[in-house]
C-alpha positions as CSV (number, residue, x, y, z in Angstrom):
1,X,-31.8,44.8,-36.0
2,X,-34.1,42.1,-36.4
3,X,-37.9,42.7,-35.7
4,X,-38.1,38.8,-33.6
5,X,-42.3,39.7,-33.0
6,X,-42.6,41.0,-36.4
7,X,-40.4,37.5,-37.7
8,X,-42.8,35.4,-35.5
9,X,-45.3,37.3,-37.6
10,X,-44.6,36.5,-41.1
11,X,-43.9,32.9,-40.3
12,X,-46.9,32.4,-38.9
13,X,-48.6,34.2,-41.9
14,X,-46.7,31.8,-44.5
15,X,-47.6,28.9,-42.2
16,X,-51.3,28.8,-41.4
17,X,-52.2,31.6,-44.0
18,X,-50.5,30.2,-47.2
19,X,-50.4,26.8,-46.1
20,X,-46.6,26.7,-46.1
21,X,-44.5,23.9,-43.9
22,X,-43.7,24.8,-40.5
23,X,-40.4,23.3,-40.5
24,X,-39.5,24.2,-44.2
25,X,-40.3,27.9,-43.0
26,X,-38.5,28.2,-39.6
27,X,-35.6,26.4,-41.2
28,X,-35.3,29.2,-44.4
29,X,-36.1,32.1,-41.6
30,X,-33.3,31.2,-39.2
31,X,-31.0,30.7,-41.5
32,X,-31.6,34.2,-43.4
33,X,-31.0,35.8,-39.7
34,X,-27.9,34.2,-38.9
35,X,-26.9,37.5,-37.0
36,X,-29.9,36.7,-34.4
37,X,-28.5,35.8,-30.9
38,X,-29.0,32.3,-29.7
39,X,-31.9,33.9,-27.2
40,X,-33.5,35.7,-29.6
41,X,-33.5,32.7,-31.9
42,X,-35.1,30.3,-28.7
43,X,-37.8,33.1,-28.6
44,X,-39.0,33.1,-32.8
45,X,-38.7,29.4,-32.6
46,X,-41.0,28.8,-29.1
47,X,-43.2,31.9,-30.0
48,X,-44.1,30.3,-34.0
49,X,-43.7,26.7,-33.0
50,X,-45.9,27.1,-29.4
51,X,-48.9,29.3,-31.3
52,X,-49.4,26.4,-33.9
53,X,-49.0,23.7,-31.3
54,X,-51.8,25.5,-29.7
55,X,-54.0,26.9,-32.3
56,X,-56.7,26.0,-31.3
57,X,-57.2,26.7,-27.9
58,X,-55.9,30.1,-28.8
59,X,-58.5,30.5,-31.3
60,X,-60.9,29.5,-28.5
61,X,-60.0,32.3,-25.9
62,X,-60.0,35.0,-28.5
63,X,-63.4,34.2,-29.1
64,X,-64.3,34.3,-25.7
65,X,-63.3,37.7,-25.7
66,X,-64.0,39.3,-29.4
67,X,-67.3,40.1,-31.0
68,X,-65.7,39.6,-34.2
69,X,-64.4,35.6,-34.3
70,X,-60.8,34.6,-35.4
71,X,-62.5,33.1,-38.5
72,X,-63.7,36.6,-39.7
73,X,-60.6,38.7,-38.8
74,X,-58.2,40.2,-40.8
75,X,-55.4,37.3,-40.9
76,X,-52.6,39.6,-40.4
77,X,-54.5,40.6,-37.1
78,X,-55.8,37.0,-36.6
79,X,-52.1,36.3,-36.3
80,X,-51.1,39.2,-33.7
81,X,-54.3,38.1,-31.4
82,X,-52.7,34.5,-31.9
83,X,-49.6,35.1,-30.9
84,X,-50.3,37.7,-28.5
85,X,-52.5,35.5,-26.4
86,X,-50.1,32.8,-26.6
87,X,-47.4,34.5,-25.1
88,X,-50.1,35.8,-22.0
89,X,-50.7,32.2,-21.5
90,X,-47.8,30.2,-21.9
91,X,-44.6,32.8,-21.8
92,X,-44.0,33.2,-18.3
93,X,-40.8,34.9,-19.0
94,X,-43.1,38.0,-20.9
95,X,-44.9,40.3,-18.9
96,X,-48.5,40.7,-20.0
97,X,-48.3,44.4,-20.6
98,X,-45.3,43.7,-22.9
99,X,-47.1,41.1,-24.8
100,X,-50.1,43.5,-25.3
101,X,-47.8,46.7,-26.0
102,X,-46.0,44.6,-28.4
103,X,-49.0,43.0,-30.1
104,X,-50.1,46.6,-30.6
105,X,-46.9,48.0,-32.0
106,X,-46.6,45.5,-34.3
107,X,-49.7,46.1,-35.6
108,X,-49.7,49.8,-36.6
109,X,-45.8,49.1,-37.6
110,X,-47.5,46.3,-40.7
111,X,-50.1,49.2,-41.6
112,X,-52.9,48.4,-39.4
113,X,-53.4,51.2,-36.5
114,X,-56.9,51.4,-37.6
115,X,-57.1,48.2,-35.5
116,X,-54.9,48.7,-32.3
117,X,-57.8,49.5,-30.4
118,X,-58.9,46.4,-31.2
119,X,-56.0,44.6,-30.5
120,X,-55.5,46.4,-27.1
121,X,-59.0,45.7,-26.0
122,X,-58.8,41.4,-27.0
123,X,-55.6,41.0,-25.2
124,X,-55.9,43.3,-22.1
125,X,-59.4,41.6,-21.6
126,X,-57.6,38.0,-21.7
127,X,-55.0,39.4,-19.8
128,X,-57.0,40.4,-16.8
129,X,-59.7,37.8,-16.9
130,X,-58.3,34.7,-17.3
131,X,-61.3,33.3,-15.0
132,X,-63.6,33.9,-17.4
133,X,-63.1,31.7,-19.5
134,X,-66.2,28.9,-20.0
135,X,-63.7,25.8,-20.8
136,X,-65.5,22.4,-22.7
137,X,-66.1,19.9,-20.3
138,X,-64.5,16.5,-20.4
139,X,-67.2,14.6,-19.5
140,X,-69.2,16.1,-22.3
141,X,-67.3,14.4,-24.6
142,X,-63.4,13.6,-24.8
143,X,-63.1,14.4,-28.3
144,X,-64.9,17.7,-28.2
145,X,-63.0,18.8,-25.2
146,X,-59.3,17.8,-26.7
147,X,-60.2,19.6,-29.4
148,X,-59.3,22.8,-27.3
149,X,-57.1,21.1,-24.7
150,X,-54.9,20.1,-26.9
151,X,-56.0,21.3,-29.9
152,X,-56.4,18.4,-32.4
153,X,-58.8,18.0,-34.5
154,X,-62.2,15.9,-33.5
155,X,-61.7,13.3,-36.1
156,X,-58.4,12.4,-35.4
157,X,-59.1,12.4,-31.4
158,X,-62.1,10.3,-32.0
159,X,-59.9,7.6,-34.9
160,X,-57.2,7.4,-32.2
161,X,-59.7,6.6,-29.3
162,X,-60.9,3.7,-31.5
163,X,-57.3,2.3,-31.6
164,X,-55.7,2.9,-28.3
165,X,-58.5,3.7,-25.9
166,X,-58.5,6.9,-23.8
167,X,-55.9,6.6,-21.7
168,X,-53.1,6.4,-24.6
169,X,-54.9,8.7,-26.5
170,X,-54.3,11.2,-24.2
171,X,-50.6,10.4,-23.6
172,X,-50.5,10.9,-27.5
173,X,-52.5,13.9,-27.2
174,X,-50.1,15.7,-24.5
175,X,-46.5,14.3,-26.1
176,X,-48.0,16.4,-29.4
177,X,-47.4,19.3,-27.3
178,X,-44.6,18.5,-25.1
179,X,-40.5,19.4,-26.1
180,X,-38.9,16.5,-27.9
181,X,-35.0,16.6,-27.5
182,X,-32.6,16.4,-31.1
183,X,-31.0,13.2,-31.4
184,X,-28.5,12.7,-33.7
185,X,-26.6,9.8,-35.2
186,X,-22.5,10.0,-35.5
187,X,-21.2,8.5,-38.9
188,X,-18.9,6.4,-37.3
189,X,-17.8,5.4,-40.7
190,X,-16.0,9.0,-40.4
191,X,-15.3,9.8,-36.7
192,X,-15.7,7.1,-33.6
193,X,-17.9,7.9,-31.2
194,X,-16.0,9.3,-28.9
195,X,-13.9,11.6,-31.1
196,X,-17.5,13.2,-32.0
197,X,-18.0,13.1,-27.8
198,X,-15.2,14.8,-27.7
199,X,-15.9,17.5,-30.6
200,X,-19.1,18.1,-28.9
201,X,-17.4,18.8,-25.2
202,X,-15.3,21.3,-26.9
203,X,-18.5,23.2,-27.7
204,X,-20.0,23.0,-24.4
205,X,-22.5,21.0,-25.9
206,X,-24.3,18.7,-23.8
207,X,-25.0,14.8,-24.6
208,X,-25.8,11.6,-23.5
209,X,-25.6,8.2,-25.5
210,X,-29.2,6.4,-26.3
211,X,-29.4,3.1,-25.1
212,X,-28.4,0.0,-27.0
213,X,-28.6,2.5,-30.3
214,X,-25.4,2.4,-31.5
215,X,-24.5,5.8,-32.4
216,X,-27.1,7.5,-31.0
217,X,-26.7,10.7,-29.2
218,X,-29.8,13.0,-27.4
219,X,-28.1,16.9,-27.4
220,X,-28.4,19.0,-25.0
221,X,-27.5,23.2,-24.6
222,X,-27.1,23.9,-28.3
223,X,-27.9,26.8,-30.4
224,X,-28.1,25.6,-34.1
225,X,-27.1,22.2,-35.4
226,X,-25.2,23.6,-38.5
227,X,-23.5,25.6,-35.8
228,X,-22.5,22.3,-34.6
229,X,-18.7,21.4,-35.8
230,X,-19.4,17.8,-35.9
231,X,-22.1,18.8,-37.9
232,X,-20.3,21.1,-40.3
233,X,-17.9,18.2,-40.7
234,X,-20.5,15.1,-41.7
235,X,-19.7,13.4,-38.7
236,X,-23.4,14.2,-37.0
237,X,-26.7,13.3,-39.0
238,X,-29.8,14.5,-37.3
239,X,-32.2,11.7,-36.9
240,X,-34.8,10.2,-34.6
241,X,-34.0,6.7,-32.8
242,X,-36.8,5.7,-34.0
243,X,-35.6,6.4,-37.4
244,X,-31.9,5.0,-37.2
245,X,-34.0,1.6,-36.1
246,X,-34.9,1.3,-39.7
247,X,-31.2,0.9,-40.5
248,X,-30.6,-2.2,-37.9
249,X,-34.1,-3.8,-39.2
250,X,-32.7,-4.1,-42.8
251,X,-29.2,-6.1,-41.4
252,X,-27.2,-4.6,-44.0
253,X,-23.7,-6.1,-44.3
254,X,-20.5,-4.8,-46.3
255,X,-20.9,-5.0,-49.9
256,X,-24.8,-4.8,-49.5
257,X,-26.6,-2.4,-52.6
258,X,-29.2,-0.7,-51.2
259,X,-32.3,1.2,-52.9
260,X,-34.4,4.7,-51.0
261,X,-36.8,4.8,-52.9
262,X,-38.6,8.0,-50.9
263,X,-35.5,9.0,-49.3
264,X,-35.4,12.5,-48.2
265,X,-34.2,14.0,-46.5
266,X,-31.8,11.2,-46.7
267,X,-31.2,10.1,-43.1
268,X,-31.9,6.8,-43.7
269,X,-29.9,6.6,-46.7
270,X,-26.8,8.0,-45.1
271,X,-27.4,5.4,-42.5
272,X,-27.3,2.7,-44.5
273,X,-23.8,3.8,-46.2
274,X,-22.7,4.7,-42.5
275,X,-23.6,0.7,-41.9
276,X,-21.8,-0.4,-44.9
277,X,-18.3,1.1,-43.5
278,X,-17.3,2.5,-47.5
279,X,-18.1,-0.7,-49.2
280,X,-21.3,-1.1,-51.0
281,X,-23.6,1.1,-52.6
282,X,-26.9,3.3,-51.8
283,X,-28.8,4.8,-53.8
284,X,-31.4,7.4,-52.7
285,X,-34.0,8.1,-55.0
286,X,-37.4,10.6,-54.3
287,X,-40.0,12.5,-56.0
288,X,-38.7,15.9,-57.0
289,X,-35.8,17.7,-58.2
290,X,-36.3,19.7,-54.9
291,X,-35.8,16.9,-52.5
292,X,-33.4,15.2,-54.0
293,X,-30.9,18.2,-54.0
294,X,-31.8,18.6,-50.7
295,X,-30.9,14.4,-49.9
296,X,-27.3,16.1,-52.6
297,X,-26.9,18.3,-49.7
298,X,-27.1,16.1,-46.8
299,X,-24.6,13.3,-48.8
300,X,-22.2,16.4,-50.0
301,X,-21.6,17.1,-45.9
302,X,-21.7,13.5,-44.6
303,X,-18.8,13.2,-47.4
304,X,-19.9,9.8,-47.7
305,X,-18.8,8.7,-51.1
306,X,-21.0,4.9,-51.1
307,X,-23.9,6.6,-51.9
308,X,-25.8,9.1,-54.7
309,X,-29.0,10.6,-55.1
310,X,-31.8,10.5,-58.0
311,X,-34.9,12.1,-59.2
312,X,-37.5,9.2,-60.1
313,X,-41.1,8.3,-58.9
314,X,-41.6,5.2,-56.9
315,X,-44.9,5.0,-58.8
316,X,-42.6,4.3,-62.0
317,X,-41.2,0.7,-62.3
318,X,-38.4,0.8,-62.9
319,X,-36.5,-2.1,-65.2
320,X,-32.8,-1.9,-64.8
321,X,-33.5,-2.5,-61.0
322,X,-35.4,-5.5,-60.9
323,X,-33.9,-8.2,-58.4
324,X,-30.6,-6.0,-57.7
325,X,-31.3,-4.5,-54.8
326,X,-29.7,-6.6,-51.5
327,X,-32.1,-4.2,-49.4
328,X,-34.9,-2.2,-50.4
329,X,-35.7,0.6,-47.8
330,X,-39.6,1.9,-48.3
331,X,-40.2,5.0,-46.1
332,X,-43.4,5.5,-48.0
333,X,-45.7,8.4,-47.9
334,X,-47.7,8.6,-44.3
335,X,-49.8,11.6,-42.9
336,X,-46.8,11.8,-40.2
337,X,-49.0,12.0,-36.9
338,X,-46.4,10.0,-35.1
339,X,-44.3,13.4,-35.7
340,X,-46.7,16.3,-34.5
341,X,-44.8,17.2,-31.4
342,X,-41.9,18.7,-34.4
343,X,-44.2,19.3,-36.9
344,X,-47.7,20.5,-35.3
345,X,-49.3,21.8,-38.5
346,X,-49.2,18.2,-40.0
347,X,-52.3,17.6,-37.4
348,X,-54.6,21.0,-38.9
349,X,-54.1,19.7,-43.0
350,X,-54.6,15.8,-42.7
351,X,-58.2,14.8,-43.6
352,X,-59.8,11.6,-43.6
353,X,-60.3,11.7,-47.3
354,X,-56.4,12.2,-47.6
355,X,-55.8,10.0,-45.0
356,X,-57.4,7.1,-46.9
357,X,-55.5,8.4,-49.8
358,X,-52.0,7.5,-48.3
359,X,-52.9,4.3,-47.6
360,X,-54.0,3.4,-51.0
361,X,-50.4,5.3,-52.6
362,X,-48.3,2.8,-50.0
363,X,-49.7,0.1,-51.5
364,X,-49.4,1.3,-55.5
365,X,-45.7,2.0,-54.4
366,X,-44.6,-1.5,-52.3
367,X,-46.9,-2.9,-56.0
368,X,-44.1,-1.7,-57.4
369,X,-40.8,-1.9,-55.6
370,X,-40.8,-5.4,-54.5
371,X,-39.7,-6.3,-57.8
372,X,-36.1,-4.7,-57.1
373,X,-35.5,-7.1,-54.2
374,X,-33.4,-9.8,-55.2
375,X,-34.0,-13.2,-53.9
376,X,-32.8,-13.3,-50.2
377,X,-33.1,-10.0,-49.9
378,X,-34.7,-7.6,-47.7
379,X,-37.8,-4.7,-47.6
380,X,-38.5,-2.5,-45.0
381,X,-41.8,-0.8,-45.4
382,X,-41.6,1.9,-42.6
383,X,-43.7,5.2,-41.8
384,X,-43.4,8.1,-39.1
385,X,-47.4,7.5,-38.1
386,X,-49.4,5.6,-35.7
387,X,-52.7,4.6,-37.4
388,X,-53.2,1.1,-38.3
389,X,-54.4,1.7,-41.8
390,X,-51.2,3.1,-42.7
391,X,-48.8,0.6,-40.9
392,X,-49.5,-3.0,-39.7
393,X,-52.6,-3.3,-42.2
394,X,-50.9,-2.4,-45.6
395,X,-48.1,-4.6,-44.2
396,X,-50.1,-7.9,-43.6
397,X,-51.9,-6.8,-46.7
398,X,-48.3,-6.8,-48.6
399,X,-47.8,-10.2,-47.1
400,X,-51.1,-11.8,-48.6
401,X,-50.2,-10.5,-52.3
402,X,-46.0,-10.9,-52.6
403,X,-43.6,-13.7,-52.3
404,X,-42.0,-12.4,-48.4
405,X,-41.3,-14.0,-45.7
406,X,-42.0,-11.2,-42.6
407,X,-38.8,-10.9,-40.1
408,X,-39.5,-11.3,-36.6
409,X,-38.2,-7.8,-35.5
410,X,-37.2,-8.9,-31.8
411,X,-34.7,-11.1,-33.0
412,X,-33.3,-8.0,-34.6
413,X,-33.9,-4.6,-33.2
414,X,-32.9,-3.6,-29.0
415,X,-35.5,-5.6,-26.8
416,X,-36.2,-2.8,-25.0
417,X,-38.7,-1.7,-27.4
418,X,-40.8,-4.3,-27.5
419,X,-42.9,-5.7,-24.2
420,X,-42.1,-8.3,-22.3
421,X,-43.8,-12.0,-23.2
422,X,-45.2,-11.0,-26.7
423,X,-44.0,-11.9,-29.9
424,X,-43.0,-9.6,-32.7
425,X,-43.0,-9.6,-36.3
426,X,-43.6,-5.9,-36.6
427,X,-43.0,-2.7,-34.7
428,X,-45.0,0.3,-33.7
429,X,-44.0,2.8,-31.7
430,X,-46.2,5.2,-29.7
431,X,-44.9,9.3,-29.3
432,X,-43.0,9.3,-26.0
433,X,-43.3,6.0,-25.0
434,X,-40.2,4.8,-25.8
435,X,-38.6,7.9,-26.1
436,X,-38.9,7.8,-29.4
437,X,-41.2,9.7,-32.5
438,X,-44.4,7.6,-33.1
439,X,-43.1,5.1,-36.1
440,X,-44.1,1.8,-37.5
441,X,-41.7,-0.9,-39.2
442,X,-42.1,-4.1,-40.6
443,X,-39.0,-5.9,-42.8
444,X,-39.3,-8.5,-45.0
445,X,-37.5,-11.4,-46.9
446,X,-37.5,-12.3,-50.4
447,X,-38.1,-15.7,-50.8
448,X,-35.3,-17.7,-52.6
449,X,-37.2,-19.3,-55.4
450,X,-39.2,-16.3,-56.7
């Protein structure tokens, strides 16, 4: 049977020892243990998931407690104390004694009883002191204090204050560590609605519809979406509202061609041919032979036949496409902090040198895909991120330098998303606030007589 601790364990080693994907990794793990039982699989997915989401803060009471510091420890027994201490703190459903027994069985089992004393002594001491514990202060300084609140790095705390003030900072700060349910968008080009409702009742599987999101459906009580028959069949794609918004910006109509030019995993390209109802063309281009069979995949079990998938750099002009492109979608390259409550290790490899560095690729890229726009038609530049430079910056900065006419997105997209009384030309969404990812958009026009 499978070792679930000892599973946690070498994700966790791929992850923030190797430097390997979170989601990349749990996603190859769970699907090499199909034979794991829908609990066991809740556990390996909250245990891995909740010890990255909390990283720091862990690293912070271990310390506390160890004469030897996390940064100097073995990292297969940095990883144990890790997840150990995570599941004293925020496992109510583990006893203590089992997480410490367990900790120290698993760390003879991988070779290391030379350090189960060790391992013993750090966790039964957090275990039974859990007063003693000298926490940072937030009046000493809010960034320094998040930092092990809700562990995030002080740069990004203190680059976020400067842009939404403390009070939304913190709301970001907490959704990064809070559950986010899966939505999902039916291809309604395929099944209505409702007959997807109704594969999904036959499951047992819980639902409710988003709000003026046509399409959209939050799940509820499920195990594993390829488990999912609607899934299986193509008639479910998963995919954030805020995502699926993309789609509505770019007002695709039937015999619309439209050009991903960074399009996996594809969900925004299958949305698109899901939009154009089997007429049409879309075709979903990204950097590597890697994601592109991966968009293959996603195409070959949507059985959407309106749409194909090819290797080719954005960077790379291409000529055949200029001006023949009724909609250009551009879900560029973005350091993804509007997605750290799903992906929590983005948040411990983004820098501000590489930071920087995405915002200077977004603009090489929309130097060259403009071009494939035909007159009329439409661009939307889009990211999953919430910092200025990234978003509404390089999209006034696109409007200075290229023949566009912005789209005021209110006229467009649900009003619900935007406040009351303002105009619109662009959107940014906050994690949480809408119910939504954090994500930007802003669509453009071609103008006629360029």
């Amino acid at each position: 049977m499978t070792d679930v601790r000892e599973t946690a364990l070498v994700c966790l080693m791929r992850i923030l020892e190797k430097g390997e994907y979170s989601h990349v990794v749990l996603k190859e793990v769970l699907e090499a243990h199909e034979e794991l039982e829908k609990r066991d699989r809740a556990f390996l997915t909250r245990l891995v998931e909740g010890t990255i989401e909390h990283l720091y803060e862990l690293d912070y009471i271990i310390d506390t407690f160890s004469k030897t510091k996390t940064a100097k420890q073995k990292p297969v027994i940095r990883e144990i104390l890790r997840m150990g201490v995570y599941q004293i703190r925020y496992m109510d459903s583990v006893p203590d004694r089992a997480a410490v027994n367990e900790s120290v069985r698993l760390t003879v089992k991988r070779g290391y009883g030379f350090f189960k004393g060790f391992v013993n002594g750090v966790l039964r001491a957090v275990s039974g002191n859990p007063d003693g514990i000298s926490w940072p202060k937030r009046e000493d300084g809010f960034a320094q204090w998040a930092r092990v609140k809700y562990s995030m790095p002080v740069w990004i705390t203190e680059k976020l204050l400067s842009e939404y003030g403390e009070e939304r900072t913190e709301g970001l700060l907490v959704c990064g560590l809070s559950e986010r349910p899966l939505t999902v968008r039916c291809n309604e080009s395929r099944a209505s609605l409702e007959e997807t409702e109704e594969s999904l009742r036959s499951q047992n599987i819980g639902f409710q519809r988003v709000e003026d999101v046509p399409g959209a459906l939050l799940l509820e009580n499920y195990d594993n979406p390829a488990g999912i028959r609607a899934f299986e069949e193509g008639h479910l794609q998963v995919q954030d509202v805020s995502s699926m918004l993309v789609g509505l910006a770019a007002q695709i109509k039937p015999g619309d061609c439209v050009l991903d030019v960074c399009a996996a995993p594809g969900g925004k390209s299958l949305h698109a041919a899901d939009l154009l109802a089997g007429t049409g063309h879309v075709e979903a281009r990204d950097l590597t032979p890697e994601k592109v069979a991966l968009i293959r995949e996603n195409i070959r079990r949507s059985r959407l036949t309106n749409i194909s998938a090819k290797v080719w750099d954005a960077l790379n002009e291409d000529p055949e496409k200029i001006k023949s492109a009724d909609v250009v979608l551009a879900d560029l390259p973005c350091s993804g902090m509007g997605i750290i409550g799903r992906k929590s290790d983005i948040k411990y490899r983004l820098t501000e040198a590489s930071e920087e560095e995405l915002c200077a690729l977004q603009r090489k890229i929309l130097q060259v895909v403009w071009k494939y726009v035909k007159p009329g038609g439409r661009l939307v530049f889009s990211t999953c991120t919430v910092f200025p430079g990234e978003n509404r910056d390089n999209a006034r900065w696109f409007l200075e330098h290229y023949p566009f006419e912005q789209v005021d997105l209110k006229k467009v997209l649900p009003k619900r998303f935007f406040a009351e009384g303002e105009e619109y030309y662009d959107l940014q969404l906050l994690p949480g606030e809408k119910g939504t990812d954090g994500f930007f958009i802003a669509a453009f026009t071609r103008k006629s007589d360029t």
